[in-house]
N, CA, C and O atoms as CSV, one atom per row, in Angstrom:
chain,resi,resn,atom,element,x,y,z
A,1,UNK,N,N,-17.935,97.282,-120.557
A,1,UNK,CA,C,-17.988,96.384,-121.688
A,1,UNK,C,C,-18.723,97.062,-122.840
A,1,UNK,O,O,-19.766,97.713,-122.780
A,2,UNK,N,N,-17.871,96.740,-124.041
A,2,UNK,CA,C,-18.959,97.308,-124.990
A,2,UNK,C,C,-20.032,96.556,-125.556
A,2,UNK,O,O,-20.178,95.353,-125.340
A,3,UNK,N,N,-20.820,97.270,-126.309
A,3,UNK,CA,C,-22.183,96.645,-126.905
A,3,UNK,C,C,-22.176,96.382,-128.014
A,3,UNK,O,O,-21.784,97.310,-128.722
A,4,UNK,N,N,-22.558,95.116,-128.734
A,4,UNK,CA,C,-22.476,94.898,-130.037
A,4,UNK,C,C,-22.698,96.081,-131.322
A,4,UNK,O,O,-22.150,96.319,-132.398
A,5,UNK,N,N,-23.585,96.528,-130.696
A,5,UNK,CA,C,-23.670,97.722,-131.594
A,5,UNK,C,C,-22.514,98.878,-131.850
A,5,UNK,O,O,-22.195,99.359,-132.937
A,6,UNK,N,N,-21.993,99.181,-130.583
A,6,UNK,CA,C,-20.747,100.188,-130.641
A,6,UNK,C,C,-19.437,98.897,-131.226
A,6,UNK,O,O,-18.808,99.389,-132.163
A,7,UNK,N,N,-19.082,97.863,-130.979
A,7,UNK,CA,C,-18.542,96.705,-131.918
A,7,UNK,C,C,-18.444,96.597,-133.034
A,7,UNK,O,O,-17.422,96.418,-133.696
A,8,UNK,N,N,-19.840,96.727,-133.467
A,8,UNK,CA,C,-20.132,96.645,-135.013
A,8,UNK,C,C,-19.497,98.203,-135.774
A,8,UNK,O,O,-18.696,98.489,-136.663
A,9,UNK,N,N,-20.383,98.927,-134.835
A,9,UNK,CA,C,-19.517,100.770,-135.446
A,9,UNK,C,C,-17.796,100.577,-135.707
A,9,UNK,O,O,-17.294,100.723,-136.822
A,10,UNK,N,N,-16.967,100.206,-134.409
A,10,UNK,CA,C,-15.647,100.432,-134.693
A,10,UNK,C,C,-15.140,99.355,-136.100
A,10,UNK,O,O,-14.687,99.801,-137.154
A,11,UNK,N,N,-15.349,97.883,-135.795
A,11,UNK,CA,C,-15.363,97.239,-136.793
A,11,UNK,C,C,-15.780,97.808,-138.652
A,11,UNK,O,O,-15.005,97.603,-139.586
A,12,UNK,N,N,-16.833,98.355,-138.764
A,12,UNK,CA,C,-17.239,99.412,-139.694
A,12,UNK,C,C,-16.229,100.538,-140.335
A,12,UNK,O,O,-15.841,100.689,-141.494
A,13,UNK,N,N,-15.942,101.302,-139.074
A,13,UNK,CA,C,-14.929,102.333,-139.360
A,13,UNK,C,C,-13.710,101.513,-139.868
A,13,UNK,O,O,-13.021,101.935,-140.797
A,14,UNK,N,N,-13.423,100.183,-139.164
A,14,UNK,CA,C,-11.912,99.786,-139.650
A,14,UNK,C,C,-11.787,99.428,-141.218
A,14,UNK,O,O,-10.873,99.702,-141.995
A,15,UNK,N,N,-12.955,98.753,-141.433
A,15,UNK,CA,C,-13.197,98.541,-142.756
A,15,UNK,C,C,-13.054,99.634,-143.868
A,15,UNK,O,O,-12.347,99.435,-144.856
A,16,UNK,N,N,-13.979,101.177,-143.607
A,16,UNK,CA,C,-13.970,101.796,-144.364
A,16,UNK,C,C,-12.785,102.448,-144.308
A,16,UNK,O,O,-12.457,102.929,-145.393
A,17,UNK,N,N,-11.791,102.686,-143.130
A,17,UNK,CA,C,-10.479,102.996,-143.720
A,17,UNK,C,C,-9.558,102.477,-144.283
A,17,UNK,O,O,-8.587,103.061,-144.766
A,18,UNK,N,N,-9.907,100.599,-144.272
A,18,UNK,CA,C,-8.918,100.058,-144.675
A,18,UNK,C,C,-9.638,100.359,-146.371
A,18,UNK,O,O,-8.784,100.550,-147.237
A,19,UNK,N,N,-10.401,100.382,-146.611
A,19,UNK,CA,C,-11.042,100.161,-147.959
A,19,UNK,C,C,-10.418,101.764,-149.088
A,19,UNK,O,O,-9.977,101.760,-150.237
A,20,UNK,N,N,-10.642,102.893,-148.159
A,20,UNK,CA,C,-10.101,103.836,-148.556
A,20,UNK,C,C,-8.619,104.165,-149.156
A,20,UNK,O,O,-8.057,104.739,-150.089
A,21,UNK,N,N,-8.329,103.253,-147.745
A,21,UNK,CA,C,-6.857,103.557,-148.579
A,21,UNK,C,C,-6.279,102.325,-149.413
A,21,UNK,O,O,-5.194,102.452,-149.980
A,22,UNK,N,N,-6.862,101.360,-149.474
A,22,UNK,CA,C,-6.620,100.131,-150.387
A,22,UNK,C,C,-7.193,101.181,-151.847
A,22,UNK,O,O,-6.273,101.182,-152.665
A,23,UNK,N,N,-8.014,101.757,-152.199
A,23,UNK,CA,C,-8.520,102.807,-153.376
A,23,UNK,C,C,-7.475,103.723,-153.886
A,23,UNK,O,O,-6.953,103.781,-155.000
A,24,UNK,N,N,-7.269,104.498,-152.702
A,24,UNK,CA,C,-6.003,105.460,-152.504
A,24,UNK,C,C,-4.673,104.932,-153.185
A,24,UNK,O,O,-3.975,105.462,-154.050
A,25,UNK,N,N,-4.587,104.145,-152.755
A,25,UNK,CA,C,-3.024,102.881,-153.015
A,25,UNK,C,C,-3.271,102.485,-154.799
A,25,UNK,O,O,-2.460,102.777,-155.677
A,26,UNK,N,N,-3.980,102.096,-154.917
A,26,UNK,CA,C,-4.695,101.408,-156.539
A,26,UNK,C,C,-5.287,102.930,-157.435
A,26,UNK,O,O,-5.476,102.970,-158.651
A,27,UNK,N,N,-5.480,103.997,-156.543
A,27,UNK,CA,C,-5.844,104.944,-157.585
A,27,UNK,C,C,-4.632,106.252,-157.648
A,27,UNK,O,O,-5.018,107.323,-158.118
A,28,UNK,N,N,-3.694,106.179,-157.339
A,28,UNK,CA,C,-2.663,107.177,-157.324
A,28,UNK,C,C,-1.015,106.412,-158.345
A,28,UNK,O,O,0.184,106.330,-158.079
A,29,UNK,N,N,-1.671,106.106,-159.236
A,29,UNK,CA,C,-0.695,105.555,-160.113
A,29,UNK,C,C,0.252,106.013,-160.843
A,29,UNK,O,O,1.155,105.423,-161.437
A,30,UNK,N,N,-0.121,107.572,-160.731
A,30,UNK,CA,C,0.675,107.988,-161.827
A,30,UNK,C,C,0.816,109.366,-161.267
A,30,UNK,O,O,-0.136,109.929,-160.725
A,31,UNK,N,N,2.292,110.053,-161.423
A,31,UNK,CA,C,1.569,111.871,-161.594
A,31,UNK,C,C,3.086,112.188,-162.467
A,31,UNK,O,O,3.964,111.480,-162.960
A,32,UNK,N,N,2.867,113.446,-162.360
A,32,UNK,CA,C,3.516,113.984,-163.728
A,32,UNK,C,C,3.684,115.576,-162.974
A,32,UNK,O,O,2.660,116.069,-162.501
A,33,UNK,N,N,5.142,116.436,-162.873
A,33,UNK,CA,C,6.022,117.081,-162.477
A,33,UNK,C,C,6.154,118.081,-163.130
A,33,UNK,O,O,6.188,117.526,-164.228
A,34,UNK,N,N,6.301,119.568,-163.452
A,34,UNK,CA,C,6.600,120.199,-164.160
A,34,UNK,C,C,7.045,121.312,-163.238
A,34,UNK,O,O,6.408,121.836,-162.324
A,35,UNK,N,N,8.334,121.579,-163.691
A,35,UNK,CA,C,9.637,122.932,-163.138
A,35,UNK,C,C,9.939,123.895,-163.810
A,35,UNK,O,O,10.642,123.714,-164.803
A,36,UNK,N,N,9.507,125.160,-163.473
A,36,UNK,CA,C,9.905,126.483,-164.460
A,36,UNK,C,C,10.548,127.070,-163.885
A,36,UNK,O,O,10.239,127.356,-162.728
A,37,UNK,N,N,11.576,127.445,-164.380
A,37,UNK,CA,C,13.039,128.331,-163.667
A,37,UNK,C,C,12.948,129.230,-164.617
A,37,UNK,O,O,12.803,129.077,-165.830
A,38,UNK,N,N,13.058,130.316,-163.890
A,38,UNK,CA,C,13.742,131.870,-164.837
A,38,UNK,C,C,14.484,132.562,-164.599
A,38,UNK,O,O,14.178,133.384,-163.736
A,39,UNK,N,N,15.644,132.631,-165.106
A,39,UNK,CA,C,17.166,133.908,-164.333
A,39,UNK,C,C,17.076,134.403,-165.423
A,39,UNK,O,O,17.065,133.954,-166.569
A,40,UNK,N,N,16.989,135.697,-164.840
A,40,UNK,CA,C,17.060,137.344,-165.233
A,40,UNK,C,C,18.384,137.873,-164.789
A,40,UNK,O,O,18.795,137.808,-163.630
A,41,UNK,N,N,19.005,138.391,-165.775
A,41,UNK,CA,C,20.645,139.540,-165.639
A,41,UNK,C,C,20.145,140.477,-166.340
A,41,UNK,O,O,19.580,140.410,-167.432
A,42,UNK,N,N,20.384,141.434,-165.629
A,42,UNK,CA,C,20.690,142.978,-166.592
A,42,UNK,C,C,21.766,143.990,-166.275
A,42,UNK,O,O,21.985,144.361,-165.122
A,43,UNK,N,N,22.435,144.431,-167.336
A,43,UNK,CA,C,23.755,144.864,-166.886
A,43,UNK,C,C,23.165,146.363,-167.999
A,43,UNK,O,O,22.546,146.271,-169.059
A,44,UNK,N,N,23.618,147.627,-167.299
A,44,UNK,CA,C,23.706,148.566,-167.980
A,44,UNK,C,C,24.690,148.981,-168.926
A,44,UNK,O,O,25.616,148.465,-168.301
A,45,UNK,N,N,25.197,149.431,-169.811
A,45,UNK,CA,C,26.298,149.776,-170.571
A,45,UNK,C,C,26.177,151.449,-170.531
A,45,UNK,O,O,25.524,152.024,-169.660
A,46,UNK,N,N,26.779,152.031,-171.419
A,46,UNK,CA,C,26.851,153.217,-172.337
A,46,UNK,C,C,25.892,153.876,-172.947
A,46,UNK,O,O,25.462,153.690,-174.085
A,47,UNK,N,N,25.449,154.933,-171.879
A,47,UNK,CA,C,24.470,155.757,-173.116
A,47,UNK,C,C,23.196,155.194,-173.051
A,47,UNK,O,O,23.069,154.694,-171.933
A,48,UNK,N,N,22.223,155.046,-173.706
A,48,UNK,CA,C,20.813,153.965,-173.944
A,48,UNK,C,C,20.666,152.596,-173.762
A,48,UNK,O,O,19.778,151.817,-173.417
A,49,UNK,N,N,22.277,152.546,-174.239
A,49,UNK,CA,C,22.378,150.696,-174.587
A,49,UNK,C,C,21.971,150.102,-173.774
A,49,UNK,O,O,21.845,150.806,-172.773
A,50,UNK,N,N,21.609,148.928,-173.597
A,50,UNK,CA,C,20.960,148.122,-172.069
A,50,UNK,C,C,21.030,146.154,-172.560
A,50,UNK,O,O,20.357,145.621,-173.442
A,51,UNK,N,N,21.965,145.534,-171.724
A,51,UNK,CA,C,21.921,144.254,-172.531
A,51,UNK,C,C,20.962,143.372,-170.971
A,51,UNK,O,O,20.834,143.519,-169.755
A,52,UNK,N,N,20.555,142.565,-171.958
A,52,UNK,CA,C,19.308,141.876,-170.692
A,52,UNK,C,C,19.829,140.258,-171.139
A,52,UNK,O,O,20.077,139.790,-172.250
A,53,UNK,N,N,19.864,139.798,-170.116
A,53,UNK,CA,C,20.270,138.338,-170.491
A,53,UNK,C,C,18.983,136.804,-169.612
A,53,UNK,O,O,19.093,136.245,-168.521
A,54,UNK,N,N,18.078,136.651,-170.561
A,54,UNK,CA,C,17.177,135.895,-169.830
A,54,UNK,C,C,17.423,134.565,-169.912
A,54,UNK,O,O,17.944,134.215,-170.970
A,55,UNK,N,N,17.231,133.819,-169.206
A,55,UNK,CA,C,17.337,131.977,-169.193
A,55,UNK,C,C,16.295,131.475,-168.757
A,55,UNK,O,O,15.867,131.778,-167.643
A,56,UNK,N,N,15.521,130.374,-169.773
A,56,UNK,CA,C,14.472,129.689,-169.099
A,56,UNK,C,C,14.631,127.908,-168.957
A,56,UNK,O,O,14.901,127.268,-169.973
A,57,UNK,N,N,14.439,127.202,-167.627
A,57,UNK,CA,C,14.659,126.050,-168.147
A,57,UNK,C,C,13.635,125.532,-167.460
A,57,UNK,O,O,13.308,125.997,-166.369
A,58,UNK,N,N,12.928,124.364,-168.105
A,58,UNK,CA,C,12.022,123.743,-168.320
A,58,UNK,C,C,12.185,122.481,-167.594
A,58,UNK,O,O,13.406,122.368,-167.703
A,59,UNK,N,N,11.677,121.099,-166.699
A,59,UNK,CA,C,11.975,120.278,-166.655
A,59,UNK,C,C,10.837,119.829,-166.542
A,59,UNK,O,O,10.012,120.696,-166.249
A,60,UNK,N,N,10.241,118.293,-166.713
A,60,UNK,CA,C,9.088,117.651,-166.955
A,60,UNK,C,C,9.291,116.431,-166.343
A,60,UNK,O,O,10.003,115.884,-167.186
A,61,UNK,N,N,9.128,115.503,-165.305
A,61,UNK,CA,C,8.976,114.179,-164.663
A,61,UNK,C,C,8.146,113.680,-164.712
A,61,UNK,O,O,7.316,113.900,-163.831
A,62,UNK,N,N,7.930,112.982,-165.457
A,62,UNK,CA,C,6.513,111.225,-165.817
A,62,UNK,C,C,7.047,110.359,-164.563
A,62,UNK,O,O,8.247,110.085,-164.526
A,63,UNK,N,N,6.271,109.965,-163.638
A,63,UNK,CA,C,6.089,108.791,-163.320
A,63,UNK,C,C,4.934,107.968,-163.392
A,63,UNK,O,O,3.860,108.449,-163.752
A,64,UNK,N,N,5.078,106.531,-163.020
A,64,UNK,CA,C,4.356,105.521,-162.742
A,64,UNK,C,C,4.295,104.475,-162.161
A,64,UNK,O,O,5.256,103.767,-162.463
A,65,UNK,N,N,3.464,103.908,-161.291
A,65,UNK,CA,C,3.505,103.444,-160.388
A,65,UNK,C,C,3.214,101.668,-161.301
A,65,UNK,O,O,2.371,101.390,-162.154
A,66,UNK,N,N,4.317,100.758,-160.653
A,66,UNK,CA,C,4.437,99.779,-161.486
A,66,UNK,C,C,3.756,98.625,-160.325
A,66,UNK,O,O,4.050,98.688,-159.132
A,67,UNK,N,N,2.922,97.703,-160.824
A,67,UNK,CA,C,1.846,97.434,-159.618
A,67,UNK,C,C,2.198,95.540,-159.781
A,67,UNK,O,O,1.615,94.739,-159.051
């Protein structure tokens, strides 16, 4: 059997995890995403010539958590 005291401990712990993540839940409202892509081509030609073909694309995601 347990003892009020080890009772009171687990009871305690249940609390502070429920409390944590009730915080967790109410403090993670929002975040915000950012994607950098870069493709690189390079093709040699003739002589010195050298054509380089770079692409950058950018993408940005806002969310928020609607409560």
């Amino acid at each position: 059997m347990m003892s009020k005291r080890q009772i009171a401990k687990v009871v305690i712990s249940v609390l502070i995890a429920a409390l944590t993540a009730l915080a967790a839940g109410l403090g993670l409202t929002s975040c915000n995403v950012t994607r950098s892509i870069t493709t690189r081509s390079e093709a040699w030609q003739k002589g010195d010539t050298s054509v380089v073909i770079q692409t950058k694309t950018v993408e940005t995601y806002d969310a928020s958590k609607k409560l």
